[in-house]
N, C-alpha and C positions, 0 to 999 in steps of 0.2 A: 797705358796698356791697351793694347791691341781686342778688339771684340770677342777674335774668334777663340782665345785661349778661355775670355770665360763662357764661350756655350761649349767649350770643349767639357771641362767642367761641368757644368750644369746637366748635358748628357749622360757622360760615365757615371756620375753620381747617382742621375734618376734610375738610369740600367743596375747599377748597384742597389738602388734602393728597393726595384722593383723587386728583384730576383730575393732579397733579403727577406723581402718582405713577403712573398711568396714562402718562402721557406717557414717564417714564423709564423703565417696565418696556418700552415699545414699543423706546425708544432701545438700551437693552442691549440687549434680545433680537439687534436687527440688528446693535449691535456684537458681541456677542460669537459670530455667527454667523458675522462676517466672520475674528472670533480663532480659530475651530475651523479654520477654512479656512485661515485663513493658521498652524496649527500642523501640520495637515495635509500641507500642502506643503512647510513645514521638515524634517516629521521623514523626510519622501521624500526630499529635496532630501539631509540628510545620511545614508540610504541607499543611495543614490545613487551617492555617493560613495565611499564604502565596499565596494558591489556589484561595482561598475564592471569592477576587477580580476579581479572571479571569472567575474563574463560574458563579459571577453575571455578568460579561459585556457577557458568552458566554450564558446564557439563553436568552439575549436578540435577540441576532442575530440568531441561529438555530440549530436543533438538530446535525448536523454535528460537528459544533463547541464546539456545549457540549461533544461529543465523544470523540474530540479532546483533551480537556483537559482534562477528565478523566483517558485517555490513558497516561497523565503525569506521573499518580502515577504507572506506571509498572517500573520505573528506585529502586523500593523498591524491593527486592528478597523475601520477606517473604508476598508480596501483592499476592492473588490470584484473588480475585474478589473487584470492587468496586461498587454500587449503589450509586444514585440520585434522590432526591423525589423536588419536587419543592413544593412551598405554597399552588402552583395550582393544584396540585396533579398529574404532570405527573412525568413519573417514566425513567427513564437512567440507562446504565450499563456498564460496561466494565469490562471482555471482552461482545462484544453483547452475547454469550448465556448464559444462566441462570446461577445463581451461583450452582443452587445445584445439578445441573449435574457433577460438577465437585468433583469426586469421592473421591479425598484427603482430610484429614481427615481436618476442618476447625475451627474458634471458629467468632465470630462478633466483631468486635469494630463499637459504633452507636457513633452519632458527631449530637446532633439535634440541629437543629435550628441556625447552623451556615454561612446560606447564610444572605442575605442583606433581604429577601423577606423572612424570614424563612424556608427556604430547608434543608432536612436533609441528610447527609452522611453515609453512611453504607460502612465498610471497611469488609473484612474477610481473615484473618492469618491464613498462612498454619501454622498448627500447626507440621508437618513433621520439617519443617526449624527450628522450636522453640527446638524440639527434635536433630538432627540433628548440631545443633551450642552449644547447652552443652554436647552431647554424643563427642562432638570433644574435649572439654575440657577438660571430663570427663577421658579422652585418655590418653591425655598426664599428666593430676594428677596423671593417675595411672603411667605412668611410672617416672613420677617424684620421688610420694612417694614412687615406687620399689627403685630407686637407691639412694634415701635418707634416705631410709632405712638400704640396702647393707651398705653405707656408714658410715651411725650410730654404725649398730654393730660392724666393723669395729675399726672406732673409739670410740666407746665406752667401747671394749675391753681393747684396749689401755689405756684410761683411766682409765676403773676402776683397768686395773693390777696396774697402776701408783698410782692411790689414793688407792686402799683395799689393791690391794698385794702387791705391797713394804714397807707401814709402818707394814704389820701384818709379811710380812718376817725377816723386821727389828727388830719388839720386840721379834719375835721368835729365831734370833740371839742374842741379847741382851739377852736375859733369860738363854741361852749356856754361856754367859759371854764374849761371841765376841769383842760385842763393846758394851761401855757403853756413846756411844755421840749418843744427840737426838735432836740435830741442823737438821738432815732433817727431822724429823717428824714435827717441826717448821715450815721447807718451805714449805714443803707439804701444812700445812695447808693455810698454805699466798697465795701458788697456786690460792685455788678454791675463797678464800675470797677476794680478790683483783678482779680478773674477773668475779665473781658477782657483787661485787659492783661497777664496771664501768659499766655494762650493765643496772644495776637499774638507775644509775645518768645519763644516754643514753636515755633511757625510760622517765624519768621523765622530761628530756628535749626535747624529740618530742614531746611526747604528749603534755607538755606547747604550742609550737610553733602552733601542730594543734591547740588548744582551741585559740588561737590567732587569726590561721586565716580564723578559724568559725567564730568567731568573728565577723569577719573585713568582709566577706561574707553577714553575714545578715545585720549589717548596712548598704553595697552598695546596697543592696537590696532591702533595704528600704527608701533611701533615694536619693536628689536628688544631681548630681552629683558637680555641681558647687557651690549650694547654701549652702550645710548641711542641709537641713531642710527635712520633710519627701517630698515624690514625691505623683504625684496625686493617682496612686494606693491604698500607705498605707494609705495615709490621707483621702480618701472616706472608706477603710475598718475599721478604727480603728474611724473614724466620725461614721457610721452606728452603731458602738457597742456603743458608746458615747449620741449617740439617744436612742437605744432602753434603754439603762439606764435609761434616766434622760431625761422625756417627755417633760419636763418645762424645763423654764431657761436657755433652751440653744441657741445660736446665731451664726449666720453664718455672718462673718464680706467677704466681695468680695472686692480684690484690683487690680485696674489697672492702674499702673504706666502710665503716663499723657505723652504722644507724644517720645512713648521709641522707635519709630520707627525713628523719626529724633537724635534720641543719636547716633541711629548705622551709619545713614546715613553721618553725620556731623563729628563725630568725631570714627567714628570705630567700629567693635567690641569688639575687648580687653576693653574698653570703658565703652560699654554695659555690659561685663560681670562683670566689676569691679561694677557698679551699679548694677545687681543681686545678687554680694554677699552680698552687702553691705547692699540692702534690707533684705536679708533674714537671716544677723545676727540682724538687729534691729528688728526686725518683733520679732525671737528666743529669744533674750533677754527680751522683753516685756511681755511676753507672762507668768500665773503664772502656774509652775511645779510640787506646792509641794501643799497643803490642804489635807481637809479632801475629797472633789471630786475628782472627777478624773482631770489629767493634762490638759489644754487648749490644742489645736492640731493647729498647723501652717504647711502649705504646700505650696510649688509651683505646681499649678496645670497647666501652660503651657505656655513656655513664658515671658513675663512680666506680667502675671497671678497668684495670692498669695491669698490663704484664710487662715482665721482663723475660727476655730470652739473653742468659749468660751460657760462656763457660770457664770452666774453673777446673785442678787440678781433679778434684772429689767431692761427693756429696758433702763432706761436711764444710767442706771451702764454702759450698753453695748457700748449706743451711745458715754456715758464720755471716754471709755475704746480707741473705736476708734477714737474720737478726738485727744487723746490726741497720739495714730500713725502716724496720721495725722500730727500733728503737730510735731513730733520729723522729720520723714520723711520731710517736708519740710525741716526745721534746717540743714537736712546734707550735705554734700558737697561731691562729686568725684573728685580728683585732674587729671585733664587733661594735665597736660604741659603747660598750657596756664591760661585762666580763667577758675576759679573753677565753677565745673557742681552742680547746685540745680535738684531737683527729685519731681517731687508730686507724688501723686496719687488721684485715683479719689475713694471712700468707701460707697461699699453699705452692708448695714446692715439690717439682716431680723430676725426675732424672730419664732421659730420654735412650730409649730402649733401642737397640738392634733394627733396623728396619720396620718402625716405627713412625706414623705420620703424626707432621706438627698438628694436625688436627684432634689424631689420639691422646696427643703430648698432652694440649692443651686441657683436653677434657678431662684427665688424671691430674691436673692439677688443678683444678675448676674445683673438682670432688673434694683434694684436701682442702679447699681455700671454706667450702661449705662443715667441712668438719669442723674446722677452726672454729666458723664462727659456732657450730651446735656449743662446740667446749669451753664456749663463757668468749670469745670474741680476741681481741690480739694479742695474739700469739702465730707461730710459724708447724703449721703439721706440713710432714712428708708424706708423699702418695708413696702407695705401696706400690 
């Protein structure tokens, strides 16, 4: 094979390569400008959270105090300024002089209404740092993609004299009448088909493994860790959606397992938690999954704390629904080592009102589940 066909090659490719690669160092850059930002505001966001307590015990005591903790969030490199508005309207800053003296170029993250009293937080990201932490990136892609580049042409010389120019040198001997064996145009081809197709069957087995343990992510996610059943998060999120659907008919059952405080005390808590699973797979099995409605919703909301969000033709569908928990609940047994442990609970049951929030719902049935227990313990009261 002739030279000039492979710089012919080697050229368009590098030109291809260039201009590509141009294209994607522009792409990252603004991707990963947008990754600094959005790390930025995560790692405030779970500051934030964490702070929150100490700003409401330091508005209490005095301005000093509240400096003091504001001056926490300078251990962030990309923090420049941060502000504080309290309910009452007074205002806090750090550093004390104003933010917008400060000449570097900035952008706001706002945080309202996250004190105890409703105070809001105002942060401001040097946006230099943001620029500054992908242009470092930006750096060493390109030197990466230079010498993965070098490296390609390289080898990819190599290869292609191996796969173009040796079998076309081959037929070109064979056509002289050289040799007429064509066992290595064979291997040749077994070459590239074989290390394809282990890279394919490579690929299709990560990416299975990822979808596995995306998976496995969002149901920890969502659920609670001992019990399997959802946690109080999703189950007030996907309760909310299950109201605004379906205004009628639907029932907030509240349960609180009857003197689970003497289980742990008496007998432990491995104990204890054998009795939380235990509830929360009978509670999940009860429960109906499949109609033309939407599925009933069971949670552990905190504790020996479990609700159920059904619906049912009528209150008394609902009361039957929870008797008859009630009643299997009792029936069951936790094997202690010793004598076998019985469980109640105490079930209040509320029927969800007219424009009505899952949060109201909840609390009128929180009240009967508290009646229940004043009236001697397991049994099922209806809210009023």
């Amino acid at each position: 094979m002739k030279l000039g066909i492979f710089l012919k090659f080697v050229v368009l490719f590098a030109v291809m390569a260039i201009v590509l690669g141009a294209v994607g160092v522009f792409s990252y850059k603004n991707y990963r400008q947008q990754h600094y930002e959005g790390v930025a505001s995560a790692q405030l966001a779970t500051a934030v959270v964490g702070a929150a307590g100490m700003l409401d015990k330091a508005t209490q005591v005095g301005e000093k105090e509240i400096r003091d903790s504001l001056s926490l969030f300078a251990m962030f490199p990309f923090l420049l300024c941060v502000e504080m508005t309290t309910a009452s309207g007074e205002f806090y800053r750090w550093p004390p002089l104003p933010c917008n003296i400060i000449k570097e170029e900035k952008y706001p993250l706002n945080y309202a209404n996250v004190l105890a009293d409703g105070g809001d937080l105002r942060f401001y990201v040097s946006r230099q740092w943001v620029i500054e932490e992908t242009d470092r990136e930006v750096r060493v892609g390109i030197i990466a993609m230079a010498a993965f580049l070098l490296l390609f042409l390289v080898g990819s010389g190599l290869v292609f004299h191996r796969v173009v120019g040796h079998p076309v040198g081959f037929l070109i001997k064979s056509l002289r009448g050289i040799s007429q064996d064509l066992t290595q145009q064979e291997l040749i081809k077994k070459l590239t088909r074989d290390e394809i197709g282990e890279l394919t069957d490579a690929l299709n087995g990560l990416l299975g493994r990822i979808r596995e343990y995306q998976s496995e992510l969002v149901r920890l996610a969502n659920t609670d860790g001992l019990t399997g059943i959802l946690n109080r998060r999703t189950f007030f999120a996907k309760g909310e959606a299950l109201l605004l659907k379906y205004e009628n008919n639907v029932y907030f059952v509240q349960i609180d397992l009857d003197h689970f405080k003497s289980v742990n005390d008496n007998y432990g808590h491995g104990i204890g938690d054998q009795v939380l699973e235990l509830v929360g797979r009978l509670l999940q099995g009860s429960i109906r999954t499949v109609g033309e409605r939407e599925p009933d919703l069971v949670g552990r909301l905190g504790g020996e704390e479990f609700g159920i969000l059904l619906s049912t033709e009528n209150l008394e569908q609902a009361r039957s629904v929870s008797e008859r928990l009630r009643a299997t609940l009792e029936k069951s047994e936790v094997d202690t080592g010793a004598k076998p442990l019985t469980i109640t609970g105490s079930f209040g049951l509320a029927e969800a009102m007219p424009g009505e929030s899952l949060d109201d719902l909840y609390h009128r049935a929180d009240a009967a589940c508290y009646e229940a227990k004043r009236n001697g313990r397991n049994q099922v009261v209806v809210a009023s």
